[in-house]
C-alpha positions as CSV (number, residue, x, y, z in Angstrom):
1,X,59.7,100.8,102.3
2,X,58.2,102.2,105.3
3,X,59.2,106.5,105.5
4,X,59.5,108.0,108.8
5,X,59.2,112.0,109.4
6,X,58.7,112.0,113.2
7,X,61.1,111.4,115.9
8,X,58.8,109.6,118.1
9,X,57.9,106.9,114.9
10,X,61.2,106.5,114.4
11,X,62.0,105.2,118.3
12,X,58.7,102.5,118.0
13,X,60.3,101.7,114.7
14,X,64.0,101.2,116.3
15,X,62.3,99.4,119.2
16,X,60.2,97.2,117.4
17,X,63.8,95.9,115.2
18,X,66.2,95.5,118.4
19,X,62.9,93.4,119.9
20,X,63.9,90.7,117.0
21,X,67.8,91.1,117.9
22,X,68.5,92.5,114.4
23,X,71.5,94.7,113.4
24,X,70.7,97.9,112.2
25,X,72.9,99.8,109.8
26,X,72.4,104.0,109.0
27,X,73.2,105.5,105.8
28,X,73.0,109.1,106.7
29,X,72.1,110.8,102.8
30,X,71.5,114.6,101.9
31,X,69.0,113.2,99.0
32,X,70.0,113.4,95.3
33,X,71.0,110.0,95.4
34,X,73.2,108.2,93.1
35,X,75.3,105.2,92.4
36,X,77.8,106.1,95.3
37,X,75.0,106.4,97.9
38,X,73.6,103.1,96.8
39,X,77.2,101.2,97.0
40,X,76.8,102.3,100.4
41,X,73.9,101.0,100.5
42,X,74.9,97.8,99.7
43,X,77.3,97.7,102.4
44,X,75.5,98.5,105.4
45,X,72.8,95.6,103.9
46,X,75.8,93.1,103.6
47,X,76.6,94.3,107.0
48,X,73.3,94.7,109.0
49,X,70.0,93.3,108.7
50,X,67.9,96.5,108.8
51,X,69.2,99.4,107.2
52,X,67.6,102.9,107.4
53,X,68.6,105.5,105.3
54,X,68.6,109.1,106.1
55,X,67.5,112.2,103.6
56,X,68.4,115.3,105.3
57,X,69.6,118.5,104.3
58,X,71.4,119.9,107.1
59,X,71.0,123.7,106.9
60,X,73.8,123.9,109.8
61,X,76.3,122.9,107.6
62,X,76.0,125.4,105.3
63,X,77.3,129.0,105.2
64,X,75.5,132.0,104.3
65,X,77.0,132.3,101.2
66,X,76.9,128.9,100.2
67,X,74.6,126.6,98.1
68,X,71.8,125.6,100.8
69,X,68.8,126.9,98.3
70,X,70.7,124.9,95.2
71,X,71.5,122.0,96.6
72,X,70.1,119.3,94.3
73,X,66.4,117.5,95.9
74,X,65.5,115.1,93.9
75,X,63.0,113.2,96.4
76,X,60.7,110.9,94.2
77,X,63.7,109.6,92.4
78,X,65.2,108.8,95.7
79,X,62.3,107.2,97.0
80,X,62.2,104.5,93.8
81,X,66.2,104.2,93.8
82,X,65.6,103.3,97.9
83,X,62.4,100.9,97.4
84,X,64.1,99.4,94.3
85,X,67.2,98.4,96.2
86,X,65.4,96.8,99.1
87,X,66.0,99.4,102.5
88,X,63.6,98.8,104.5
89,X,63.0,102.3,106.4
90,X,63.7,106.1,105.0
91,X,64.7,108.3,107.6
92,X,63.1,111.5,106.3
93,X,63.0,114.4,109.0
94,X,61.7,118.1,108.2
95,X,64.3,120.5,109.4
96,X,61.6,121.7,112.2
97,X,61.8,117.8,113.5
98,X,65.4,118.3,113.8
99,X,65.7,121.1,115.5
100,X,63.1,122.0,117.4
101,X,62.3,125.5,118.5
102,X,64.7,126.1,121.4
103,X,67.5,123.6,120.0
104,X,70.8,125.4,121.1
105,X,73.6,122.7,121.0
106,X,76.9,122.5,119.0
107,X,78.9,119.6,118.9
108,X,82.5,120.6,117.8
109,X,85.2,118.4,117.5
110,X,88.5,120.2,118.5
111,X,91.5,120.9,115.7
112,X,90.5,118.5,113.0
113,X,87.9,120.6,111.1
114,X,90.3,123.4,111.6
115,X,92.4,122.8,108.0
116,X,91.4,122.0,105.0
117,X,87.3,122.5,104.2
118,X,86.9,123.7,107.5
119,X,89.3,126.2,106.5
120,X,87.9,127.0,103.4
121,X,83.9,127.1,105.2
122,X,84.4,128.1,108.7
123,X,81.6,126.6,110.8
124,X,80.5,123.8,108.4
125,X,82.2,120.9,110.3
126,X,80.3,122.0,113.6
127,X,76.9,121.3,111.2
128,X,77.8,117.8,110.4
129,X,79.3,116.7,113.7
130,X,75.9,118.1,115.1
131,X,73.6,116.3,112.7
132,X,75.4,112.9,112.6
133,X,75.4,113.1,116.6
134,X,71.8,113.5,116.3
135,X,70.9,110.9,113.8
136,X,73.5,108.4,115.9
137,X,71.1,109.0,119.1
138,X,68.3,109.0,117.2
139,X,68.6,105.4,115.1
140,X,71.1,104.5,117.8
141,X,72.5,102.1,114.7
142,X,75.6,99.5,115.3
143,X,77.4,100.7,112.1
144,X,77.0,103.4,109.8
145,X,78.1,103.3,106.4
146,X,80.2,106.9,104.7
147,X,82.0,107.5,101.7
148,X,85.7,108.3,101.5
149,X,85.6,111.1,99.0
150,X,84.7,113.6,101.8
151,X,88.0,112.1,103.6
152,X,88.1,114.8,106.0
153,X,84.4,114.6,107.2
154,X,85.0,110.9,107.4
155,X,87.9,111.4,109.6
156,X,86.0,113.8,112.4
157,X,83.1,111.2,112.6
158,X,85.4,108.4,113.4
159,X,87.2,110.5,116.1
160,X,83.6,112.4,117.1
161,X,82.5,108.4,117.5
162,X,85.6,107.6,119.3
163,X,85.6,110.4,122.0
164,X,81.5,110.4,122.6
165,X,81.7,106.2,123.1
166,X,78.9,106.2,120.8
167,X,80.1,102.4,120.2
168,X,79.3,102.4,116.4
169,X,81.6,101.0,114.0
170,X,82.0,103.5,111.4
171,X,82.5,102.1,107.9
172,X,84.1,103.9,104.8
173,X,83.8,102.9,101.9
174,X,86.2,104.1,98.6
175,X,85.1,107.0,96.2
176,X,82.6,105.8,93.5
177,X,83.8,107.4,90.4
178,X,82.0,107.6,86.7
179,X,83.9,106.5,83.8
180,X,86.1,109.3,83.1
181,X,87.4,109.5,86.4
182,X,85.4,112.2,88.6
183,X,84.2,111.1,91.7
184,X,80.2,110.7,91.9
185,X,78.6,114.0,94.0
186,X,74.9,115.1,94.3
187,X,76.5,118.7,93.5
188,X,78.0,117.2,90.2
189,X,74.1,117.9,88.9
190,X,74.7,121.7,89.0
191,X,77.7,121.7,86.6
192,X,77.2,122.7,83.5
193,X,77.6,120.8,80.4
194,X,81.0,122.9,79.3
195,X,81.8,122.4,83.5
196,X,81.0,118.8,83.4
197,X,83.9,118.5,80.7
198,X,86.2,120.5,82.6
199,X,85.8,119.0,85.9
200,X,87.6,115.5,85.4
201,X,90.7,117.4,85.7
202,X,90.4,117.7,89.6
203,X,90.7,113.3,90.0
204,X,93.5,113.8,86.9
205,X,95.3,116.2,88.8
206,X,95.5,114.0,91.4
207,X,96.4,111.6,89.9
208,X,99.6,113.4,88.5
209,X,100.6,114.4,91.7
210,X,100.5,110.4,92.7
211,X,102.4,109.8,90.6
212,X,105.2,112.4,91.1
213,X,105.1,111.4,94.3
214,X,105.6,107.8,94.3
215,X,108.8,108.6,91.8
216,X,109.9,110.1,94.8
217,X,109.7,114.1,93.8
218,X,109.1,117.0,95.9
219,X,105.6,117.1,97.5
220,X,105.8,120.5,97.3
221,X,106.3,120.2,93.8
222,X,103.5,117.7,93.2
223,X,100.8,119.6,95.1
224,X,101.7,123.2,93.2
225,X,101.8,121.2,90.0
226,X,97.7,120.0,90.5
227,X,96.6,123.3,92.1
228,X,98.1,124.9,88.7
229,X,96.9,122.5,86.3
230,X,93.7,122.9,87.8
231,X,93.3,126.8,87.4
232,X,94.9,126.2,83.9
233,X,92.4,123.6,83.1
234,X,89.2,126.0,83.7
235,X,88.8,125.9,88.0
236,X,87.7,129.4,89.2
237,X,89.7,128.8,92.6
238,X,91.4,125.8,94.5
239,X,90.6,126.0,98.1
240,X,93.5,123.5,98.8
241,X,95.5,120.5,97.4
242,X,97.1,118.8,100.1
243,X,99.2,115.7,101.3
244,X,97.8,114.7,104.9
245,X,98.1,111.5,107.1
246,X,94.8,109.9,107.0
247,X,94.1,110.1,110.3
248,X,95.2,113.3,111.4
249,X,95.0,114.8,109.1
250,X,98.9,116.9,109.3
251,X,100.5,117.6,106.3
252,X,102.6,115.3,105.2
253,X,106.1,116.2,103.2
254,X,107.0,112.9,101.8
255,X,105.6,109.7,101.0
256,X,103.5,107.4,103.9
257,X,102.1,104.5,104.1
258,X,98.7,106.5,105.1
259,X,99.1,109.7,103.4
260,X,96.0,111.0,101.1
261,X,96.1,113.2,98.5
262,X,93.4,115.9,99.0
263,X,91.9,118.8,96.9
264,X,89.0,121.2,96.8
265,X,88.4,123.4,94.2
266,X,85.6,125.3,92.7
267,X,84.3,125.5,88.7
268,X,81.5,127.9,88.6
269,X,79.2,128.3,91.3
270,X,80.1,124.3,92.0
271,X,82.7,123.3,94.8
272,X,84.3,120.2,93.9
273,X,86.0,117.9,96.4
274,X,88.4,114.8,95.7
């Protein structure tokens, strides 16, 4: 596996794959890598013929009072979990690399990061839409590969790749989730082992308000239900549990074909998303 940390390396690279006419797939990673990540990996090598994975901790997308300085790096594990599973190229940019002294741009995407996360951390949507437009230009890939657990960030890229005729197919692929239910996160490593306990309710929660309602109960009633049973079941505060359509993410107030149940809430210094 071949790790790039210049920008300039990274075009010869790119180059020297589109000279052999190959598809090239991005996995765009924070690092602390686990068996979500690596499903995603899978996909973009089912997909594409060269996949390069990104490791980047994007200090844009994180507020002053957030978790930048604990978010999990764990970059010799990565590295073997990477080589073992065959990518060929790891992405791996120093924050200086990415934004050069001078840089000044913002891309924003108008109203959808305005609910939801965005709500709950002003600014951090601008961070991502800024990163991935950068990694897009700089791999330049024909599909990159996302999770669905961060529905709402998935959502923004498809319409960021939409309205900037990046022409990438966007691929999402469904929450990874460990036995008991909570979905796989890098940040599920800062948890305690009393937190760790606590924190399947958030998926269980959900899953409640499913099924309330698909018996065709109250929304209302299903989303106060989760956000209760969540600050009964140990969760410091619940940014939001919420019934949107999946593309635009509007509230929803009874059942749809593509409505998703949403919640973010957070159990110690930990914010949890589902």
């Amino acid at each position: 596996m071949q790790t790039i940390d210049k920008v300039n390396a990274l075009k010869t690279k790119i180059a020297a794959i589109r000279a052999t006419g190959k598809r090239i797939a991005l996995v765009p990673t924070m690092g602390a890598l686990h068996d979500g990540h690596l499903a995603l990996v899978e996909e973009a090598q089912r997909r594409a013929d060269s996949v390069i994975v990104s490791i980047f901790v994007n200090p844009k997308q994180f507020g002053p009072n957030e978790d930048l300085d604990a978010y999990p790096r764990t970059l010799e594990a990565d590295r073997a979990k990477l080589l073992a599973a065959g990518v060929e190229s790891l992405w791996l940019p120093s924050v200086a690399e990415m934004y050069p002294p001078g840089f000044a741009t913002v891309i924003t995407v108008a109203d959808l990061p305005n609910r939801l996360c965005g709500a709950a951390r002003p600014g951090h949507f601008d961070g991502v839409t800024t990163v991935v437009s950068k990694l897009f230009n700089q791999v330049r890939p024909d599909i990159a590969v996302f999770g669905e657990k961060d529905w709402q960030q998935l959502a923004i890229i498809q319409r960021l790749t939409i309205d900037l005729d990046f022409g990438i197919e966007i691929i999402g692929l469904p929450t990874r989730r460990a036995e008991d239910g909570l979905a796989l996160s890098s940040r599920n490593a800062n948890l305690s082992a009393k937190e760790r306990v606590v924190a399947v309710a958030l998926p269980r929660a959900l899953l409640r308000a499913k099924a309330v309602i698909e018996a065709g109960q109250p929304v209302s009633l299903a989303l106060q239900s989760a956000q209760a049973s969540l600050i009964a079941a140990g969760f410091h505060t619940v940014d939001y549990v919420a019934y949107v359509d999946a593309k635009s993410l509007e509230p929803l107030f009874e059942q749809g074909a593509e409505g998703r149940l949403l919640a973010a809430a957070k159990l110690g210094k930990t914010r949890l998303i589902d």
